[in-house]
N, C-alpha and C positions, 0 to 999 in steps of 0.2 A: 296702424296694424294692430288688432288684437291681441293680448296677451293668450287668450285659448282661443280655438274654432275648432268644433267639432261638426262634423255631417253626419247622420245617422239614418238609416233608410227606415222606412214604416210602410207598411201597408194601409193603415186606415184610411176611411174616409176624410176629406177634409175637414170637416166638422166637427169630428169624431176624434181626430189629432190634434185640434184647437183647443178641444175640452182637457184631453192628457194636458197641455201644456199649460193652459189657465191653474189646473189642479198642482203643477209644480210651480208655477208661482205663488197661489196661495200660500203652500205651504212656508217657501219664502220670505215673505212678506210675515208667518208667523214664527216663525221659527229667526230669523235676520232682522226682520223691520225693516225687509224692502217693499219698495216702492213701485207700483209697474202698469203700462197699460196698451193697450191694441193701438196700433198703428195699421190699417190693413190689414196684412196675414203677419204680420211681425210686431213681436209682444217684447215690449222694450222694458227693463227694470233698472231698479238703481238701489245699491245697499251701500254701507260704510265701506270703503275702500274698491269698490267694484261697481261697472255699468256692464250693460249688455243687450241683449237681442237677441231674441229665440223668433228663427223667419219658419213658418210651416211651407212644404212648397208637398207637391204631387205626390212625391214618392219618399221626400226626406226630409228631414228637420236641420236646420243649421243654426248652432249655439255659436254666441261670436261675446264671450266676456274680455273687458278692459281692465286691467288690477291697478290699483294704486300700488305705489311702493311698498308699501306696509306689507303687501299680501302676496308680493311678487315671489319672495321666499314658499310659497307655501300653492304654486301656479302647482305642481305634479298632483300634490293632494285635490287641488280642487276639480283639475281635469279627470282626475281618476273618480271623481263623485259626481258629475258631470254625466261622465260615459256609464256608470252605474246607474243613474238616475232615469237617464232615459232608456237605457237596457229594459229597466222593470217597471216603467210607463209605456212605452209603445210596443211591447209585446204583444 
């Protein structure tokens, strides 16, 4: 079971939602030195102390991160940037 799972609804295209989500991983990846890549519509990452999986589907996104122990202290913070993240990508 995940340590977070977020659903959050979007209107866009699918294509159009793939691209938002690619662009937060990027950033990701530059900002973490995570690691990550497509699986179908589900874009799987990995950073230090966390895995996870951003599935794009119709109508909503589903973020589903794993926390190592280290970071389990710190699950509110990062849900809370999570739900902000995509707030002001899929708008």
């Amino acid at each position: 079971m995940p340590s977070i799972r977020v659903t959050w609804p979007h209107t866009r295209e699918p294509q159009e939602a793939r691209r938002a989500i690619e662009a937060v991983a990027r950033d990701l990846r530059e900002r973490l030195g995570a690691s990550y890549h497509w699986e179908g519509e589900e874009l799987r990452f990995k950073a230090t102390g966390a895995r996870g999986r951003i599935r794009v589907e119709p109508q909503t996104v589903v973020v589903e991160v794993d926390l190592g122990l280290a970071l389990l202290p710190l699950r509110g913070r990062i849900e809370a940037e999570v739900r902000s993240r995509l707030a002001t990508t899929l708008v």
